[in-house]
VOBA-128913 format. One record per atom (N, C-alpha, C): y, x, z. Coordinates in steps of 0.05 Angstrom, whole numbers, padded with zeros to 5 digits, always signed. Atoms other than C-alpha are relative to their C-alpha. Last residue first. Layout:
YXZ;...
# end
This chain:
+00009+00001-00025;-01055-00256+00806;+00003+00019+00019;+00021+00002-00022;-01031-00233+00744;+00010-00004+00025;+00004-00031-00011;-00977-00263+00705;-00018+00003+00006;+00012+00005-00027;-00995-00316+00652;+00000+00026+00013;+00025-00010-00005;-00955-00301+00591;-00008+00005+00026;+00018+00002+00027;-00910-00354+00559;-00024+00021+00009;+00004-00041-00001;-00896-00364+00635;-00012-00016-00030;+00010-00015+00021;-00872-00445+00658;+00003+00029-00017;-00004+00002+00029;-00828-00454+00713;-00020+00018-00026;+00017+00028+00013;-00863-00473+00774;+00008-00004-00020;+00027+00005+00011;-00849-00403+00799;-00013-00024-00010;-00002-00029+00013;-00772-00407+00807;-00023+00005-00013;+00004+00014+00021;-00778-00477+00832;+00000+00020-00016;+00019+00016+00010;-00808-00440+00893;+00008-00013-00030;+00020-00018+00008;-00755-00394+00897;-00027-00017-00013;-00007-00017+00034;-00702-00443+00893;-00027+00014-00005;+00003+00030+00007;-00734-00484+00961;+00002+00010-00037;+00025+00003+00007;-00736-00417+00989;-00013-00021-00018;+00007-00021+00021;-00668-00406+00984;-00026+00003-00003;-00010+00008+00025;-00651-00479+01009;-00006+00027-00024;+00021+00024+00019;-00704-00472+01066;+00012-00003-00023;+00025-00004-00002;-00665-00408+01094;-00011-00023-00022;-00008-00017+00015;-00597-00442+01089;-00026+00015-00018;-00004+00011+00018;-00621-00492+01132;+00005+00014-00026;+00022+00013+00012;-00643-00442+01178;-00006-00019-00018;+00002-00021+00014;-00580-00405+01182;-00038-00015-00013;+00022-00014-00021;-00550-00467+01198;-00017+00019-00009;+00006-00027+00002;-00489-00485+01158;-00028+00017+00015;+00024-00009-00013;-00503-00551+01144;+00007+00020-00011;+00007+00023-00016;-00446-00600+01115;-00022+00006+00026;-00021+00016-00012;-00412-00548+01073;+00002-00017+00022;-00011-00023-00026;-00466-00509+01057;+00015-00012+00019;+00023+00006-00022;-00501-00579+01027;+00012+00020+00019;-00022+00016-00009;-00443-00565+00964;-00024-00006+00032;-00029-00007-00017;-00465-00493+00964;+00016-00023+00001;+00004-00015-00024;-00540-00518+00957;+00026+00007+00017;+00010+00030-00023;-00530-00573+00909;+00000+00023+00028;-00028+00018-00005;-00492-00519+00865;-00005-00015+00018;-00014-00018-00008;-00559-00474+00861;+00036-00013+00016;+00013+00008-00024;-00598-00538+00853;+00016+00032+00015;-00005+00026-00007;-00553-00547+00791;-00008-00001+00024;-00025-00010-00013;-00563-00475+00767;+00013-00029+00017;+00001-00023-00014;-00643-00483+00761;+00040+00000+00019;+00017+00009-00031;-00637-00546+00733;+00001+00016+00020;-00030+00026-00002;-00582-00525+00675;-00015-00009+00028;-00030-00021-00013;-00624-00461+00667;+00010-00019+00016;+00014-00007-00028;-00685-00509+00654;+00017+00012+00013;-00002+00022-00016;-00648-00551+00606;-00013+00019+00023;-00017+00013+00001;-00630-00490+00564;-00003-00021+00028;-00013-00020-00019;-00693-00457+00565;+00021-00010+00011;-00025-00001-00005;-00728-00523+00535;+00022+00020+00017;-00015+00008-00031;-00798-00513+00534;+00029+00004-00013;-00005+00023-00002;-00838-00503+00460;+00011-00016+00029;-00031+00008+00008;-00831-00433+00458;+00005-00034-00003;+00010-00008+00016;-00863-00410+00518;+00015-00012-00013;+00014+00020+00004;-00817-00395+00580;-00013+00001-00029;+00034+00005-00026;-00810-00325+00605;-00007-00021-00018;+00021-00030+00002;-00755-00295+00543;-00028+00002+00021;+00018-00005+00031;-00721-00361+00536;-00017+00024-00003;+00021+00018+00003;-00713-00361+00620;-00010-00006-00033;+00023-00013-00015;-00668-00292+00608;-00025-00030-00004;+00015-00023+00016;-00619-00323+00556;-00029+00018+00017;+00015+00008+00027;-00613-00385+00582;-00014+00018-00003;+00021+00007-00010;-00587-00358+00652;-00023-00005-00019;+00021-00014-00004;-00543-00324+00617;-00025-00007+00018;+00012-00012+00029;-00514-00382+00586;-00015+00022+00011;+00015+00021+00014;-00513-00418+00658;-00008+00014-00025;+00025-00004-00021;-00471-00362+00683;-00022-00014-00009;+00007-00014+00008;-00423-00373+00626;-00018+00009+00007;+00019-00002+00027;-00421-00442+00634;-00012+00026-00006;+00037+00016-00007;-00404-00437+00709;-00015+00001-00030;+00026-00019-00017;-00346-00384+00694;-00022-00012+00007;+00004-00022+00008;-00315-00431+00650;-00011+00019+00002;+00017+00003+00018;-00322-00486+00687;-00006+00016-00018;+00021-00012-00023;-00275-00450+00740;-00020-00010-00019;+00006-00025-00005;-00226-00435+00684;-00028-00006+00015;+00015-00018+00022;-00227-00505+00661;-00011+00019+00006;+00026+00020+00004;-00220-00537+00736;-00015+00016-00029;+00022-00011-00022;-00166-00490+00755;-00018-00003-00011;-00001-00018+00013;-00121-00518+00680;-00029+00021+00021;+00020+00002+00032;-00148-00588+00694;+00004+00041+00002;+00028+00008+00000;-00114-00588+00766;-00021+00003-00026;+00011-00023-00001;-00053-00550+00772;-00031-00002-00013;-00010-00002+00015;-00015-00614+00766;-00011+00034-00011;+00014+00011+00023;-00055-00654+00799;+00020+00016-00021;-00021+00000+00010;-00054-00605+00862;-00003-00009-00028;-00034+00010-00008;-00089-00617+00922;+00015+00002-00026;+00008+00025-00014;-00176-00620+00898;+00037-00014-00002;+00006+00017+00014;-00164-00559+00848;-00005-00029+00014;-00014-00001+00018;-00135-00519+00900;-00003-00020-00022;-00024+00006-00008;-00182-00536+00954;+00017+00002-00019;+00003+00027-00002;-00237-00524+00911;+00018-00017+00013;-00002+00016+00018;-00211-00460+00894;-00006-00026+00000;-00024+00003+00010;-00195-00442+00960;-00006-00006-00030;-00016+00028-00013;-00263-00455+00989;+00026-00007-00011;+00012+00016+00009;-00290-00405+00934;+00012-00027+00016;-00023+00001+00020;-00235-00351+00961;-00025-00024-00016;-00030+00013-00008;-00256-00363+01031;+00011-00007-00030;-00003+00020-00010;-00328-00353+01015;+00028-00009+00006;-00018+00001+00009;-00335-00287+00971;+00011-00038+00008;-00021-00016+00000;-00387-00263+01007;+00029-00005-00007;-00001-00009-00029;-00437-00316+01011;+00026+00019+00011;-00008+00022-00003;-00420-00351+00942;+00003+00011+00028;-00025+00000+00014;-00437-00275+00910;+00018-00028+00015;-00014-00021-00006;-00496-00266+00951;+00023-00001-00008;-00010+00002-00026;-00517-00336+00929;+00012+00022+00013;-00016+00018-00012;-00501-00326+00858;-00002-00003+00026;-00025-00010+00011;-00529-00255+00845;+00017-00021+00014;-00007-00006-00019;-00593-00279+00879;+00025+00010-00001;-00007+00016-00024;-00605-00322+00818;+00016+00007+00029;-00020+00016+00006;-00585-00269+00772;-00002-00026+00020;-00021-00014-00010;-00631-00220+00806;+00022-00017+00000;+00007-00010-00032;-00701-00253+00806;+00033-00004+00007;+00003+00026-00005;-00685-00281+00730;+00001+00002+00032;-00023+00006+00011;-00674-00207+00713;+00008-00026+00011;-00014-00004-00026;-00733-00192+00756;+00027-00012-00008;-00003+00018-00030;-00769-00245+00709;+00015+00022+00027;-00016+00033-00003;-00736-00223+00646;-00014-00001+00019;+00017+00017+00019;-00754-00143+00648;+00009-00027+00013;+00020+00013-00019;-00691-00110+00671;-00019-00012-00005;+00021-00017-00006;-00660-00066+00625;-00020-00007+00016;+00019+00011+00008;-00618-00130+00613;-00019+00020-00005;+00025+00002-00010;-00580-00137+00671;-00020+00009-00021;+00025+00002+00009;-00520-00111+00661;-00018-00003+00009;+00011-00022-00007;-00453-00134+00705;-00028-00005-00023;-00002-00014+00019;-00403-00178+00664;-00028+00025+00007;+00018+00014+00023;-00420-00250+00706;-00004+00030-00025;+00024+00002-00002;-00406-00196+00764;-00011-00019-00021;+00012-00024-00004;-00343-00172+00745;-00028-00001-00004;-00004-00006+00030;-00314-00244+00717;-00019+00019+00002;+00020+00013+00002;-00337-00273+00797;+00009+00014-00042;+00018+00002-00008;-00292-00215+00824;-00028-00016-00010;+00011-00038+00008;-00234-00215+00782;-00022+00002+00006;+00027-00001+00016;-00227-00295+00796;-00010+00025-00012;+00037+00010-00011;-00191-00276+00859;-00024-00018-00018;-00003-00024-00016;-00132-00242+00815;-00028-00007+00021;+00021-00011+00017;-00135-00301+00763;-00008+00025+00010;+00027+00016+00007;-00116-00344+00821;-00014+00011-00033;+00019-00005-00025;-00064-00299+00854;-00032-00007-00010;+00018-00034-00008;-00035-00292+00784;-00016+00012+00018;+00013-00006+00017;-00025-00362+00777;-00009+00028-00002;+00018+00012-00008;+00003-00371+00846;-00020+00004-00023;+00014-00014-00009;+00057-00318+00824;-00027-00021+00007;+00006-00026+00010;+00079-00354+00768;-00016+00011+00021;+00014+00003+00021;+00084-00421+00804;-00007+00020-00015;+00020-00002-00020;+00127-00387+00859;-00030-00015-00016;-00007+00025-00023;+00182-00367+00812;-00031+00000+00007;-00014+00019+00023;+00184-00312+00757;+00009-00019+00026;+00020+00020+00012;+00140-00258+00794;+00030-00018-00011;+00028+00003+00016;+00161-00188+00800;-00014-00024-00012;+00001-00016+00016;+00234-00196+00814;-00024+00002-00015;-00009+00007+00023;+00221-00256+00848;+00012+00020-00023;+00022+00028+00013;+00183-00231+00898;+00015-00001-00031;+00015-00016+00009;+00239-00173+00909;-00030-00011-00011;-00001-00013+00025;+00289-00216+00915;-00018+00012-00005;+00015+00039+00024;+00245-00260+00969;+00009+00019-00032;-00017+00026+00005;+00252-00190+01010;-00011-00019-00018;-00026-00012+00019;+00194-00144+01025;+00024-00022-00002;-00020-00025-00010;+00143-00134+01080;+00019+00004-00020;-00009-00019+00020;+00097-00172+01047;+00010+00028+00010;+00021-00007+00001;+00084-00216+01095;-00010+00024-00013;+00010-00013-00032;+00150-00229+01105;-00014+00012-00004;-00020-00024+00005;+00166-00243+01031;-00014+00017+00023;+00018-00020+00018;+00098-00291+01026;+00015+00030+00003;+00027+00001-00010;+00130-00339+01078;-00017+00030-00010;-00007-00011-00032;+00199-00334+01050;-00025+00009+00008;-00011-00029-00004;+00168-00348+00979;+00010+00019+00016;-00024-00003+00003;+00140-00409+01011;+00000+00021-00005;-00003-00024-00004;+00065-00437+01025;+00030+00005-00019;-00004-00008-00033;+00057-00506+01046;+00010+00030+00002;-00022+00012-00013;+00051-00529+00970;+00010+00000+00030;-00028-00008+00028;+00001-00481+00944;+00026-00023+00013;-00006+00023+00020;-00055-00487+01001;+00028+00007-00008;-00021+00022+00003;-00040-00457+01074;+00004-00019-00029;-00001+00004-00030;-00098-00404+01084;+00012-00029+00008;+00032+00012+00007;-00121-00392+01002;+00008-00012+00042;+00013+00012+00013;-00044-00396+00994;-00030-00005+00001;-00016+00028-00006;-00023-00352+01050;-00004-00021-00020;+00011+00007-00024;-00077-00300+01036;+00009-00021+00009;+00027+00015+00005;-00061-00298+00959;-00012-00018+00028;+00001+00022+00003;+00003-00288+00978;-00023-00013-00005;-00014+00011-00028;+00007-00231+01020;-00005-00026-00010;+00017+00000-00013;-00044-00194+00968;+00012-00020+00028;+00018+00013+00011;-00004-00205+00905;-00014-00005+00038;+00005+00015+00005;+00054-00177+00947;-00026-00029-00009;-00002+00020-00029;+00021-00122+00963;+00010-00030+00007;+00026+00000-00012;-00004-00107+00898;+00004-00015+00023;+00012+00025+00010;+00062-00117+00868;-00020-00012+00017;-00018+00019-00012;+00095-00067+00917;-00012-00034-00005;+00000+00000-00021;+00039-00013+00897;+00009-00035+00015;+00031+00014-00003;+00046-00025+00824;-00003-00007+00028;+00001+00035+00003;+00123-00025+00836;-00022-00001-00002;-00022+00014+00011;+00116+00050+00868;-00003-00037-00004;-00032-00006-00002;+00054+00070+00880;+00017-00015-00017;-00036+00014+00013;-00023+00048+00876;+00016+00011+00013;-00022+00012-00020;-00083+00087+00906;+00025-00002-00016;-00024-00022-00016;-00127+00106+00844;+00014-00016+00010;-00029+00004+00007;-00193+00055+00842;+00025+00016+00019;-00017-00008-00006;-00267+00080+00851;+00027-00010-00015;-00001-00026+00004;-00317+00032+00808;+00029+00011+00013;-00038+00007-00001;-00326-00039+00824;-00006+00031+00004;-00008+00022+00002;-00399-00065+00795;+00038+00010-00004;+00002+00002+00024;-00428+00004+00788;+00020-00027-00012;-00014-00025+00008;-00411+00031+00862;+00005-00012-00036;+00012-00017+00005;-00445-00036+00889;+00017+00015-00018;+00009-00005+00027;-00397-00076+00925;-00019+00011-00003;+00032-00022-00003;-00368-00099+00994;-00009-00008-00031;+00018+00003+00000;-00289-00119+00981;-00031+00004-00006;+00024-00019-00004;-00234-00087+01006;-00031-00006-00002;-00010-00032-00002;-00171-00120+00995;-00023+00019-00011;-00019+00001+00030;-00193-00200+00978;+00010+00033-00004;+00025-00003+00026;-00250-00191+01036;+00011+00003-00021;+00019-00020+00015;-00196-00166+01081;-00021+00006-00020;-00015-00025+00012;-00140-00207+01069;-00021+00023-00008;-00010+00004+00022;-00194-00260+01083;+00016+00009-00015;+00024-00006+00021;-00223-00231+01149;+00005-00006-00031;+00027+00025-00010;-00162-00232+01173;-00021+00014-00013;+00012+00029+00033;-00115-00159+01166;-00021-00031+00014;+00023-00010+00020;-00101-00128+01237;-00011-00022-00015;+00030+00003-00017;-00036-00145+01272;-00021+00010-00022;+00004-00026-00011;+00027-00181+01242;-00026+00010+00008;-00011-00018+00021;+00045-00233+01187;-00007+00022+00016;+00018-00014+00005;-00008-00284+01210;+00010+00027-00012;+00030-00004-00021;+00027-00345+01202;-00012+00035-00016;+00024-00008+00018;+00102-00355+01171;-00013+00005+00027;+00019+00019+00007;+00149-00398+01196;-00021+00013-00028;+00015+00019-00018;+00186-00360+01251;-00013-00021-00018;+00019-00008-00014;+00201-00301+01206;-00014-00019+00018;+00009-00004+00007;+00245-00345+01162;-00035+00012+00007;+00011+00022+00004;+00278-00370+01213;-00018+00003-00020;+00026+00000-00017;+00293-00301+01232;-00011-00028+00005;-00001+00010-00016;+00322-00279+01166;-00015-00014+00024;+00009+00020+00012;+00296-00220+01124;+00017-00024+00030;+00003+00017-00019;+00334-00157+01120;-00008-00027+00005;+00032-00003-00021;+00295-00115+01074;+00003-00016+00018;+00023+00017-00003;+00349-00140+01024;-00029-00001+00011;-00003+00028-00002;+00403-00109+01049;-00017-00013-00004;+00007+00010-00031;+00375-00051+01055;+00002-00013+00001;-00023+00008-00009;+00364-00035+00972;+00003-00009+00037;-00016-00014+00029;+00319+00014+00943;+00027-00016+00008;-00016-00024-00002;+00280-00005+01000;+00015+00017-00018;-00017+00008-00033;+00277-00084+00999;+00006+00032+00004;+00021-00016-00012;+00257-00067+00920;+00024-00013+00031;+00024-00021-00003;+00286-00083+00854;-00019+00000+00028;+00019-00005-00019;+00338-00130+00865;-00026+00005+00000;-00002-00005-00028;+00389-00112+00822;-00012+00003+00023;+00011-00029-00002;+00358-00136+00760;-00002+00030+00024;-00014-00021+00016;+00370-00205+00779;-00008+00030+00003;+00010-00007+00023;+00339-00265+00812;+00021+00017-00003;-00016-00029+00002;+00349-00296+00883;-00008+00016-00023;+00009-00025+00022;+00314-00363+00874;+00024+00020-00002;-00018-00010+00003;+00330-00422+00927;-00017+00025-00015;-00011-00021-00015;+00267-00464+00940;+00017+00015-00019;-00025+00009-00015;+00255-00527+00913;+00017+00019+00014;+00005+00011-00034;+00182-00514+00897;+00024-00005+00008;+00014+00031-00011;+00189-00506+00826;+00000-00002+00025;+00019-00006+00014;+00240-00450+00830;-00010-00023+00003;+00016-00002-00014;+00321-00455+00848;-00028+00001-00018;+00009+00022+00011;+00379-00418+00826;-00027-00005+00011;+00027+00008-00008;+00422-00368+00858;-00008-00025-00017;
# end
């Protein structure tokens, strides 16, 4: 045995394939079982939004039911994600994740390296979702529904996909060692959003406006909103903040005056 970043004991070798390929290692100990949360019973809401999440057919297209190690991975991936966006990266244990799993720790560590490996794959595994939708087409759309849609893209998208947005900011807040690499990625996905934002508002405004700076306004009061969520959830606060967009929505200069 050897251990992983976290301090924990590492059962490694080719041998341990699978808790059913081998029995011994299905058996898990029962101190083990007494410090994990949430291993029995019907999914949370956060297994379930990460499992089965609401789409349009075009976005997330039918996927064939996994087997074998895909399967095993999957589930894995999916035990840990939930105990990490639930318990944060340093509270959560390959024990923890095994359970949940339904498989032994060998069998973690067969697939993933140590507990740093898998956490990285949990977290490019719930950025799938926000990649999908910065990739979806819009541009059959004439620029102001386009402009309509991509706004409402983000709040629908911040609405739904709420546990795993709290967990990145949690993530990036606890761990300085995790910290720049989260932080890039998640800037990463804001710029890109922001560039298409450009690209639609250059095709309304005339050409002497700044598309650019207006995006940057636009997506900023978008950000002010989901950090304000935080503090005021009230459905009516919520309300005034999408209305509040809408309005700056029309006070951005038209190279050609709609009608009335």
């Amino acid at each position: 045995m050897s251990q992983d970043g976290s301090g924990e004991e590492r059962e490694a070798g080719p041998g341990a394939r699978s808790d059913r390929s081998n029995p011994g290692h299905g058996a898990v100990r029962s101190e083990e079982v007494a410090d994990t949360v949430g291993t029995t019973g019907a999914p949370s809401r956060t297994e379930a939004t990460l499992a089965d999440p609401a789409t349009d057919d075009s976005a997330h297209p039918p996927v064939e039911r996994l087997t074998g190690k895909a399967a095993t991975q999957e589930r894995i991936l999916v035990a840990a994600t939930e105990l990490f966006l639930a318990r944060g990266y340093e509270n959560t244990t390959i024990a923890q994740v095994a359970v949940r799993a339904e498989v032994s720790r060998a069998t973690v560590f067969w697939h993933f390296s140590d507990k740093e490996s898998l956490f990285r794959e949990c977290f490019n595994r719930i950025c799938e979702p926000f990649r999908v939708s910065l990739a979806r087409d819009f541009s059959s759309l004439p620029a102001e529904k386009r402009l309509t849609e991509q706004v409402e893209l983000y709040q629908s998208f911040v609405a739904e996909h709420r546990a795993n947005v709290d967990g990145f900011i949690l993530w990036a807040m606890e761990h300085t060692n995790f910290r720049d690499w989260l932080i890039r990625t998640l800037l990463d996905l804001h710029q890109r959003f922001g560039g298409a934002l450009t690209e639609t508002i250059a095709e309304i405004v005339p050409p002497h406006h700044d598309p650019h700076a207006i995006a940057m306004g636009i997506l900023i009061m978008l950000d002010g909103g989901l950090l304000l969520s935080y503090f005021d959830q009230s459905s009516r606060s919520i309300d005034l903040r999408q209305a509040s967009v809408r309005a700056i929505l029309e006070m951005i200069p038209r190279r050609d005056p709609r009608p009335l």
